[in-house]
Phi, psi and omega in degrees: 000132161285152181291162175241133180229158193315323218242011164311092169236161144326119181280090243257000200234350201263164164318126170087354157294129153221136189240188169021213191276080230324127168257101177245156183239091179310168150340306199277346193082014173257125210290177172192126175264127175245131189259343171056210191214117146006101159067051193208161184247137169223152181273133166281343197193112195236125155233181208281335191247004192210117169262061204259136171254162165231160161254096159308097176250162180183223171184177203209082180308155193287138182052047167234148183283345193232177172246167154297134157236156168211170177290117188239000158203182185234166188170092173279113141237142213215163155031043181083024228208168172209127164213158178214160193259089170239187151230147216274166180314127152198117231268018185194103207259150199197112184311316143337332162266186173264130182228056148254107194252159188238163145196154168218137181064022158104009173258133178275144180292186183190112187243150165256148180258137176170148169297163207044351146323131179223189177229152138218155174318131156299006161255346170110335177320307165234157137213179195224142180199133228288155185254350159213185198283338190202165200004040178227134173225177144241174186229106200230101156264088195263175207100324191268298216203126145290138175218094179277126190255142170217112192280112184236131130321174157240118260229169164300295163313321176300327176293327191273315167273351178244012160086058186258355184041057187284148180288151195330288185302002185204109179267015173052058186281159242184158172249166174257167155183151177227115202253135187236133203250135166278349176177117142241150191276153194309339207234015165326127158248190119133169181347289152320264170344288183319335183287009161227038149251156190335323197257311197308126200249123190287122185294330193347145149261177211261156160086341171298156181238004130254083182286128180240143191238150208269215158107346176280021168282293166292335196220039158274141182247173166244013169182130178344312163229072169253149175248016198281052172260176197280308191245026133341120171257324189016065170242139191309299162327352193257029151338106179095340124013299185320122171279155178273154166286092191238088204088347184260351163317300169285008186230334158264346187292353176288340165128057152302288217306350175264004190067033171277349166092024179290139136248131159238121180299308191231000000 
């Protein structure tokens, strides 16, 4: 695992990242947009041992055909276990708070804010640990999963060039993230995920500059942390399942998180 340090943020140009009014970067590297639905869950990543979910928020300016969407929590399930990210609601953003809640196994987490704070499970499963003092974490599930998160608004320029027109009351804070996979299977799903199986031919078309991509049919949940979606591989059962850090160092220590273009598949 890399250690976490202040300047550990997501790489929004970097692989395994989705940002803004989601923007993702597959497997294959390839950009792609999903707007997913308002206040509705779509799985990011359904493997036989990993469940990542997102919960979309967002709005629908008057005489627009879509709504704006951004990622507003995360909702993991892994070895029997549930945890989730979100970042909470607020109608004015002030940098300075914290604005990340947590929980694992249906308990809210209690994190102290200061850089380097951390949380880890009493069995050793996950932790979490803060990369500055106040909104940014990383997440370490090991052997499985990394996750660097970051809580942004939609800032007064972001309104202004893409019209989104946001309202008084809600500055939509969101998450930025970028996911480092330590092993996933050739039969990997979800919005992501298929971008990192071997055979996947990304519908984006190439030269659009907003590609936008379908799938909230297939890749709906009914609840943050659910895996009942049509093409959920999700199973509870597969217990213990997480490979050790084995040989996989080298190959990540080259730098995802830095937008050198590491994917490790397998």
């Amino acid at each position: 695992m890399f250690p976490a340090i202040v300047e550990y943020t997501p790489d929004c140009g970097g692989p395994g990242s989705a940002c803004g009014d989601p923007r993702l970067i597959g497997g294959d590297n390839i950009v792609f947009y999903f707007h997913g639905k308002v206040n509705e869950h779509f799985s990011l990543v359904s493997d036989s041992n990993l469940q990542i979910n997102g919960r979309f928020i967002g709005h629908q300016p008057t005489g627009r055909s879509r709504p704006f969407t951004w990622i507003q929590a995360l909702g993991l399930l892994f070895n029997s276990h549930s945890f989730s990210l979100e970042a909470t609601k607020s109608a004015t953003w002030d940098g300075g708070i914290d604005h990340l809640k947590f929980s694992y196994n249906g308990e809210e987490i209690s994190l102290g804010v200061g850089s380097l704070s951390s949380w880890k499970s009493s069995e050793g499963e996950i932790e979490v640990e803060r990369t500055s003092a106040v909104n940014s974490v990383l997440v370490n599930i090991p052997g499985l999963l990394e996750i660097l998160a970051k809580v942004v608004p939609v800032t007064a320029e972001d309104d202004r060039i893409h019209g989104y027109k946001v309202p008084s009351d809600d500055c939509f804070a969101h998450l930025e993230v970028q996911f480092r996979f330590s092993k996933l299977s050739d039969g990997v799903e979800g919005v992501l995920g298929r971008t990192y199986q071997l055979d996947f031919k990304n519908p984006a078309k190439p030269g659009v500059a907003m590609a936008v991509v379908g799938g909230e049919d297939k890749y709906r949940t009914t609840s943050l942390l659910s895996s009942d979606c049509k093409k959920c591989i999700y199973d509870s059962t597969n217990e213990k399942q997480m490979i050790k850090e084995n040989g996989t160092l080298d190959c990540l220590a080259k730098g995802l998180f830095h937008g050198n273009g590491i994917v490790c598949k397998k």
